[in-house]
C-alpha positions as CSV (number, residue, x, y, z in Angstrom):
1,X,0.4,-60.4,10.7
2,X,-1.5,-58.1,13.5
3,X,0.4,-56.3,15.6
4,X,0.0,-57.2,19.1
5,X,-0.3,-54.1,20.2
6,X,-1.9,-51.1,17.8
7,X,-2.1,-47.2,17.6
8,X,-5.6,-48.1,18.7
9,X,-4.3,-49.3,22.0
10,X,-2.5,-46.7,22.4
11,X,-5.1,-43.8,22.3
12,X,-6.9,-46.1,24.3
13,X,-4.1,-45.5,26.7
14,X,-3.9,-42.2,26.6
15,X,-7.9,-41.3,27.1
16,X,-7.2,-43.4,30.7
17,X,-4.4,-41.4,31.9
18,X,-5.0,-39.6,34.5
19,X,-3.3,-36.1,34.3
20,X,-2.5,-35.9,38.0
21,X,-0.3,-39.2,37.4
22,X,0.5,-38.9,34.1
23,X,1.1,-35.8,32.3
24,X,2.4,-34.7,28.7
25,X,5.8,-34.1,29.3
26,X,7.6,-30.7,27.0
27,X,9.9,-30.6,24.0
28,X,12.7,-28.2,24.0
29,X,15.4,-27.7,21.4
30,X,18.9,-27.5,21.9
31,X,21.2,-25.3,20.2
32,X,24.4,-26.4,21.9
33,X,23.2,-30.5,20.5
34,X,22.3,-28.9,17.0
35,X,25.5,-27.2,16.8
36,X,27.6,-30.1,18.0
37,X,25.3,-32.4,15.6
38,X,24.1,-30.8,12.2
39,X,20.4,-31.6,13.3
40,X,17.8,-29.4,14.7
41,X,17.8,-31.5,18.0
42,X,14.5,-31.7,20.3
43,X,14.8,-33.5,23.8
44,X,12.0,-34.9,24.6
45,X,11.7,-34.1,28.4
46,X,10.2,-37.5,29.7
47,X,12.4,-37.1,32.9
48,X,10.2,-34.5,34.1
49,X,7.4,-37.4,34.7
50,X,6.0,-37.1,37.9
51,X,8.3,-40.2,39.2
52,X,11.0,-39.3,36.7
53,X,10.5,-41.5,34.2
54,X,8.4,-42.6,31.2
55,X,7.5,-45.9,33.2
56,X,4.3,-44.3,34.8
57,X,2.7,-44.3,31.3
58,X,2.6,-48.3,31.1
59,X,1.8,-48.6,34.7
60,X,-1.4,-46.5,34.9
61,X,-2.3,-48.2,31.6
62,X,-2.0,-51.4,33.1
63,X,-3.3,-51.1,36.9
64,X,-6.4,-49.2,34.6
65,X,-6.6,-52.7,32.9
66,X,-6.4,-54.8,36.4
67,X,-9.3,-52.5,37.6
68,X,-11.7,-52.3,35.0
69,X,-11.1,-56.0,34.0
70,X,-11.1,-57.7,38.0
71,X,-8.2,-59.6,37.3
72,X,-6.4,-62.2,39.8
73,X,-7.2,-65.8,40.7
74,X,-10.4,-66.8,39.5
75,X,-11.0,-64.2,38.0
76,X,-12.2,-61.2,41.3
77,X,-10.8,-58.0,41.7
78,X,-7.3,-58.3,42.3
79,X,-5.5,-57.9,45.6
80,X,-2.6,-56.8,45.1
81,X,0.1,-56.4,42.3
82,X,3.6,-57.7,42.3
83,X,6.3,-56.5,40.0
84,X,10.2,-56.4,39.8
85,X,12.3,-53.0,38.7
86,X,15.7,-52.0,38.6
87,X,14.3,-48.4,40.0
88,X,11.7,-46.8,37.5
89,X,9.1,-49.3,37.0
90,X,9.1,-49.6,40.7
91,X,8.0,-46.4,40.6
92,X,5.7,-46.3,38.1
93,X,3.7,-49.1,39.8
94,X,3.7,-48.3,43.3
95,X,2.3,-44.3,42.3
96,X,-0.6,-46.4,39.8
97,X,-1.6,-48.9,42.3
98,X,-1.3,-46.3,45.3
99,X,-4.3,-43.5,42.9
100,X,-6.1,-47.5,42.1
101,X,-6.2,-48.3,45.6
102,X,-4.5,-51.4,45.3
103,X,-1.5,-52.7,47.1
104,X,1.7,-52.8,45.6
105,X,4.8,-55.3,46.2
106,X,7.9,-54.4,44.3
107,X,10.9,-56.8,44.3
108,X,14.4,-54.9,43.1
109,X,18.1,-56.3,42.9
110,X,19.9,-55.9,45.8
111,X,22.2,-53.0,44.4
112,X,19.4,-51.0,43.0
113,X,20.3,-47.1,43.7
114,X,19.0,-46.4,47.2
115,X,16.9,-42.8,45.5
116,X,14.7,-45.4,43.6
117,X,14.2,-47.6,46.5
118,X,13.3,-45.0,48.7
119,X,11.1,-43.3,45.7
120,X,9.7,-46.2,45.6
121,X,8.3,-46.8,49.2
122,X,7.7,-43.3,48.9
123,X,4.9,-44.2,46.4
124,X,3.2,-46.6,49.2
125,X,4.7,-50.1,47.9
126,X,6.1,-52.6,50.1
127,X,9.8,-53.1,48.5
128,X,11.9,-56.7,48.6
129,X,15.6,-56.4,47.8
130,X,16.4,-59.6,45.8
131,X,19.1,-61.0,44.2
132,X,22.2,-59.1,41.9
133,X,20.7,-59.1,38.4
134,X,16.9,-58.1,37.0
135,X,16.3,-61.3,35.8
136,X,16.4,-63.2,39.4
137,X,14.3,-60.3,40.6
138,X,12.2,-60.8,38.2
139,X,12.0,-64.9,39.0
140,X,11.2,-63.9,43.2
141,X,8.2,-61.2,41.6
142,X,7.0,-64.1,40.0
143,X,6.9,-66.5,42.8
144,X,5.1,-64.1,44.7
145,X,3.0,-63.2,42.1
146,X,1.4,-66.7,42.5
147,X,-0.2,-66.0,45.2
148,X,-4.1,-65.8,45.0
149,X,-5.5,-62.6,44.6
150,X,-2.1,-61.0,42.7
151,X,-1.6,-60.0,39.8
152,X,2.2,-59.4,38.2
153,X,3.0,-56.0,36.5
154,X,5.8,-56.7,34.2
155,X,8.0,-54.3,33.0
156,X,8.0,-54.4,29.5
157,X,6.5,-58.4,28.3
158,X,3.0,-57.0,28.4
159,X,0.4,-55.4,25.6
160,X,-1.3,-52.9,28.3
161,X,2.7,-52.1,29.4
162,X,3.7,-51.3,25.4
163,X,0.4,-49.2,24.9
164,X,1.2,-47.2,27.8
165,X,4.7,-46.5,26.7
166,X,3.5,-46.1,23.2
167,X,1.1,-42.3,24.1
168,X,5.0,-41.2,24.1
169,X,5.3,-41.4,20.6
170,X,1.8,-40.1,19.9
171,X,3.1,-36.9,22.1
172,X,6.5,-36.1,19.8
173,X,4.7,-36.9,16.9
174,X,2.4,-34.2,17.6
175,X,4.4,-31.6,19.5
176,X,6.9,-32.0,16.4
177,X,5.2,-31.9,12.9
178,X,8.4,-32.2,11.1
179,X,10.1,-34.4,13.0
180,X,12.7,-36.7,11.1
181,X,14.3,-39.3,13.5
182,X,13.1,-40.2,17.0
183,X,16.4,-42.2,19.3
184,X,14.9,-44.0,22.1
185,X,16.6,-46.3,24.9
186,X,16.3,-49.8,25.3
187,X,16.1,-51.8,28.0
188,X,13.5,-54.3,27.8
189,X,12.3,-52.8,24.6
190,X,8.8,-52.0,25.8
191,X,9.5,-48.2,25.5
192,X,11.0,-48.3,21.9
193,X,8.1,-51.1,21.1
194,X,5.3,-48.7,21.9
195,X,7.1,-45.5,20.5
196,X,7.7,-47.3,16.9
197,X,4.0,-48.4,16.6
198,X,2.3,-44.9,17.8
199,X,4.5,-43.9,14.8
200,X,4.3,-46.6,12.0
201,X,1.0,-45.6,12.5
202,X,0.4,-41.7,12.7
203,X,3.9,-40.4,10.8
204,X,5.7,-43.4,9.0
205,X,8.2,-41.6,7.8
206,X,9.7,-41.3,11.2
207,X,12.9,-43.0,11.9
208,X,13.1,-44.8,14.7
209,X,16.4,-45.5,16.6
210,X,17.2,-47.9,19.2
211,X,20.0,-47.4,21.3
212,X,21.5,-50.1,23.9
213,X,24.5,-49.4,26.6
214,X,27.7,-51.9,25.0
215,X,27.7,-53.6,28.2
216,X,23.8,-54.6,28.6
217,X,23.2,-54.7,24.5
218,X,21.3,-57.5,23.7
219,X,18.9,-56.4,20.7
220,X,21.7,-56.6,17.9
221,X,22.7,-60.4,18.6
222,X,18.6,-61.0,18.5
223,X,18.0,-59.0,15.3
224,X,20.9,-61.1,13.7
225,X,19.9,-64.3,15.3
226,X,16.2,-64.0,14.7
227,X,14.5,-64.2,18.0
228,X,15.2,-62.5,21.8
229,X,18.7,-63.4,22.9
230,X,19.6,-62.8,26.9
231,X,22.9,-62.0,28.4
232,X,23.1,-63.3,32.2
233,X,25.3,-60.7,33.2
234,X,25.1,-57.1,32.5
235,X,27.3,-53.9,33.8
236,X,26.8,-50.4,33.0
237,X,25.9,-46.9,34.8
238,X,22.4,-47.0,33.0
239,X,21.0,-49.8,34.9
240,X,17.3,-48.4,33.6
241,X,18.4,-50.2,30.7
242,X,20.0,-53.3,32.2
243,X,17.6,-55.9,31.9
244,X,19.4,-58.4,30.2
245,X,16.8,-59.2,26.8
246,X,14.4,-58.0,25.3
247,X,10.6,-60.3,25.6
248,X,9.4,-61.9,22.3
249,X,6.6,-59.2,22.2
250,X,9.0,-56.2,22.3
251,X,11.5,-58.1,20.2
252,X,8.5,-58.8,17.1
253,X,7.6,-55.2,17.4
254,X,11.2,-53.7,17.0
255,X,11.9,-56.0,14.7
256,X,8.8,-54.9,12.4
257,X,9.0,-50.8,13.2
258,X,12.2,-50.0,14.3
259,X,14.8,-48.8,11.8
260,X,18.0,-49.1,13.2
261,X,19.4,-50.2,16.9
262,X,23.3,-48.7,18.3
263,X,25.3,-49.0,20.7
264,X,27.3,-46.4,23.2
265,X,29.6,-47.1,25.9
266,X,29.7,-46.0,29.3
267,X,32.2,-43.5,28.8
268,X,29.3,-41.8,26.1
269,X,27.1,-41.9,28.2
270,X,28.8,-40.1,30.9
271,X,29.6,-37.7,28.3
272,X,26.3,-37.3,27.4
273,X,25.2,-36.8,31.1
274,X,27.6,-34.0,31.5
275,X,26.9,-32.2,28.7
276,X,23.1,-32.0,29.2
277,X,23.6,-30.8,32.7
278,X,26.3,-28.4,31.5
279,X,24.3,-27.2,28.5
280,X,20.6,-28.1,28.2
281,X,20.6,-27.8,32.1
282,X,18.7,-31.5,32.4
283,X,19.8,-33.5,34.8
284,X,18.7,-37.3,33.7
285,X,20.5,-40.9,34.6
286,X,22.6,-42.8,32.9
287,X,19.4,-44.7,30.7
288,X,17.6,-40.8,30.3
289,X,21.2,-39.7,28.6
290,X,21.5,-42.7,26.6
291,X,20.2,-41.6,23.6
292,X,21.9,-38.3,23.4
293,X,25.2,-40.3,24.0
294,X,24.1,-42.3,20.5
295,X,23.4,-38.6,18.5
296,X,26.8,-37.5,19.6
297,X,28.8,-41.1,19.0
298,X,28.8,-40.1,14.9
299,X,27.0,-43.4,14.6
300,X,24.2,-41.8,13.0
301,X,23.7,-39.6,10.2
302,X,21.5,-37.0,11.4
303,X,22.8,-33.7,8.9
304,X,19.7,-31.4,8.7
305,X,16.9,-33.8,10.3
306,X,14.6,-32.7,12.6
307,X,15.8,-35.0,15.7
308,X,14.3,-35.7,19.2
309,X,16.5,-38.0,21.9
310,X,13.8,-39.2,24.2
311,X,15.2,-38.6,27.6
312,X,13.5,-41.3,29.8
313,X,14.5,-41.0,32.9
314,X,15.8,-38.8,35.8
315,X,16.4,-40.8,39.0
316,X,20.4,-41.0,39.0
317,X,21.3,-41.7,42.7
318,X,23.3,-38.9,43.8
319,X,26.9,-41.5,44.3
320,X,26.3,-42.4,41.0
321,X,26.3,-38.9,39.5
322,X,29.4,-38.2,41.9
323,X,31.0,-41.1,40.1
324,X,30.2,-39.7,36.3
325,X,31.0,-36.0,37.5
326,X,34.6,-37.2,38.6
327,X,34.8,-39.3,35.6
328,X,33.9,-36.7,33.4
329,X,36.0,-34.4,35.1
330,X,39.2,-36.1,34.9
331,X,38.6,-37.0,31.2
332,X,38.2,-32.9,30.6
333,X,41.7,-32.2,32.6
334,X,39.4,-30.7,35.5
335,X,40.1,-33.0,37.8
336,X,44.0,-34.2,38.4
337,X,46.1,-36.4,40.4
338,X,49.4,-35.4,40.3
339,X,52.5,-37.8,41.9
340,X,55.6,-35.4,42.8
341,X,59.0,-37.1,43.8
342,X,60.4,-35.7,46.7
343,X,63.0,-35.3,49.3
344,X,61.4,-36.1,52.3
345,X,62.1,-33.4,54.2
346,X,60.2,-30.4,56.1
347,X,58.8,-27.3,53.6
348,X,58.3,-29.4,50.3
349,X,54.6,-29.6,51.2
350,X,54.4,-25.8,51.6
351,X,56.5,-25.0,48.3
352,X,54.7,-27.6,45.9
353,X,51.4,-26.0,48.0
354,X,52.5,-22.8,46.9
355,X,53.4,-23.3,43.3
356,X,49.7,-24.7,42.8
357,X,47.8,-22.2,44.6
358,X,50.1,-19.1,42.3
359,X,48.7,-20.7,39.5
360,X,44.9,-21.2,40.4
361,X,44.8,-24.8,41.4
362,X,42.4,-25.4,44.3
363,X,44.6,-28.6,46.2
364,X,41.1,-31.0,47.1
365,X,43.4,-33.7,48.8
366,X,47.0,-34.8,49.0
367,X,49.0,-37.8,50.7
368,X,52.5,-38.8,51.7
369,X,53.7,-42.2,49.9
370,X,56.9,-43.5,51.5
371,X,56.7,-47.4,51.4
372,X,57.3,-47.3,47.1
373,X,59.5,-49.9,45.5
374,X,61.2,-47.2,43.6
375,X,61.9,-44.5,46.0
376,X,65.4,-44.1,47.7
377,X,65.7,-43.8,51.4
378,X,65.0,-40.3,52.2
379,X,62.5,-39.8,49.6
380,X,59.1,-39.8,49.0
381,X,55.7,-39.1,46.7
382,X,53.4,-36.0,47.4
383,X,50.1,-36.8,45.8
384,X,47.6,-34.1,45.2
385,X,44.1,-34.3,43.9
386,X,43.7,-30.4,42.5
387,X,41.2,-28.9,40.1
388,X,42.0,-27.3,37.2
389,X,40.0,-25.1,34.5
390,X,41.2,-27.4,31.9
391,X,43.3,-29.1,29.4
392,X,45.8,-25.3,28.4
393,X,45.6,-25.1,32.7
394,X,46.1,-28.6,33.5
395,X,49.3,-28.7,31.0
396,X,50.5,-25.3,32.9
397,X,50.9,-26.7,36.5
398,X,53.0,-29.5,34.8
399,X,55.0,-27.2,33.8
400,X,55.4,-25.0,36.8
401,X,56.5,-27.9,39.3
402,X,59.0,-29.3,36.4
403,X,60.3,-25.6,36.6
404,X,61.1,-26.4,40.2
405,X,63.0,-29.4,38.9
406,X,60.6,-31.9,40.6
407,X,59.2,-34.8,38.7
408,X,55.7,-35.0,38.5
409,X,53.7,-37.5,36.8
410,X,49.8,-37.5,35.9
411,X,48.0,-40.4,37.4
412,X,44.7,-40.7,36.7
């Protein structure tokens, strides 16, 4: 059977792109991810896009398409184009149709991040906050999209889309001759679709990985069932990667050229944020870490391969990476909330203030609790929020208020 999209589409892609819009994005290894992993690891610095993300591939490629083919109703030049995004699509489209002169009307859920939204205006597209899920974005983009003159710009359900995605894989595959394993996120699948063609065709002895956040995972039930399954509701940080199914033409395509598909939680993936910041000094979202969370979950079998996580996509909104940093933090004992029992009565604030700050503990907040259940009249809790250097630290100031015969307790 033909493949819907080929490796001919895909250099086809690639001769379009214009490099002020589009531009080949470097590889750089890791040694702190090869250590931790046994593989020489690559990353794949797709983040560094001009909008942030890979998504600017398949919307050049396609707004190319709309402008050499005159699409839209009855078949002139089109209009305008109409597409829906969680954040990076959005993007992609409005910087495409903004260089192709063409207006561009992007419809996101109402709780997209507010740095894609504003990006995305940024780019010159008219913006419409729809909805709480992709899927009934996607449903107002269409209705608008009926309009004459428009033409829709999907995210992922779309040959021209896939091909565009797909001059990623051409990229690694080149820039790493002895590349082994490729991990790629999936959302809608059109990344992972295109990727796994470019390289069935130019190295086909590539493995290709799919990796999906627990929460928004849709591609294993649809691999086991035979065709695209949806889930209504999705929740995770990487909402790049929240759409909620795959399309029957990224489904066919992983289903033919991708090797295996895995799963990583939330908490991974906020691991996996962290520790490229910390150590590859990448900042990416939640989506862009996701497959570095899947290299370091020990659900793959990567000893002495040649490996390259693509990360996709750099737009985390700034609460969002507050949110993962305090996470992260408090899972590495950096970040504590300590409840002390006290008698409620003038100086304990200065001597519990005192035993931290002896010991190196910066005091970030603290509270008064009076109205407990469990406290007698005359006591109370001191709560502090203080930051420690880590787990040996964390366990020391313990120590150091139990000294003072107080009892303390942990509480995040």
């Amino acid at each position: 059977m033909t493949d819907p999209v080929t490796v001919t589409d895909i250099r086809r892609a690639r001769e379009r792109f214009d490099p002020d819009i589009v531009r080949e994005t470097p590889v750089e290894r890791s040694r702190s991810l090869s250590a931790t992993s046994g593989a020489d690891v690559r990353l794949k610095l797709e983040h560094l896009q001009r909008t942030g993300s890979f998504k600017t591939r398949g919307a050049s490629n396609k707004l190319h398409e709309v402008v050499a083919a005159g699409e839209g109703d009855g078949g002139e030049r089109a209009e305008r184009v109409v597409a829906a995004s969680a954040g990076n699509h959005a993007q992609g489209v409005a910087l495409a149709a903004s260089n192709a002169g063409i207006p561009a009307t992007v419809v996101m859920p109402a709780d997209a991040p507010q740095a894609k939204v504003d990006a995305t205006r940024g780019y010159g597209a008219e913006v419409i906050l729809h909805g709480q899920e992709f899927q009934q974005a996607v449903a107002r983009a269409r209705d608008l999209a009926a309009e004459p003159g428009t033409v829709f710009v999907h995210a992922y359900d779309d040959p021209a889309i896939v091909a565009g995605q797909g001059t990623l894989g051409l990229e690694v595959a080149e820039q790493v001759p002895d590349l082994d394993t490729v991990i790629a996120p999936i959302g809608g699948g059109g990344l992972i679709a295109g990727v796994a063609t470019a390289l069935a065709a130019v190295a086909p002895e590539v493995r290709v990985v799919g990796v999906q956040a627990e929460e928004a995972a849709t591609v294993p039930d649809s691999l086991a069932k035979g065709e695209p399954v949806a889930r209504e509701h999705t929740r995770t940080i990487a909402d790049g990667i929240a759409t909620g199914g795959v399309a029957d033409l990224t489904y066919d395509l992983i289903e033919r050229h991708v090797d295996e598909v895995v799963t990583v939680s939330d908490d991974e993936i906020s691991h996996a944020l962290l520790t490229l910041l910390q150590r590859a000094k990448q900042l990416v979202e939640g989506a862009g870490a996701a497959s570095v969370a899947a290299l370091l979950s020990g659900e793959l079998d990567v000893s002495g391969e040649t490996v390259v996580p693509l990360l996709c996509g750099g737009n985390i909104d700034m609460s969002m990476l507050d949110t993962v940093l305090e996470h992260a933090l408090t899972d590495r004992d950096q970040l504590l909330r300590l409840r002390v029992r006290i008698e409620d009565e003038p100086g304990e604030l200065s001597t519990l203030s005192t035993v931290l700050a002896e010991r190196g503990a910066n005091v970030r907040h603290v509270r008064h609790d009076r109205a407990v259940e469990d406290l007698r009249v005359g006591e109370a809790y001191l709560v502090f929020e203080v930051t420690a250097a880590g787990r040996e630290h964390a366990s020391s100031l313990l120590a150091a208020i139990r000294e003072r015969d107080y009892e303390v307790a942990r509480i995040n």
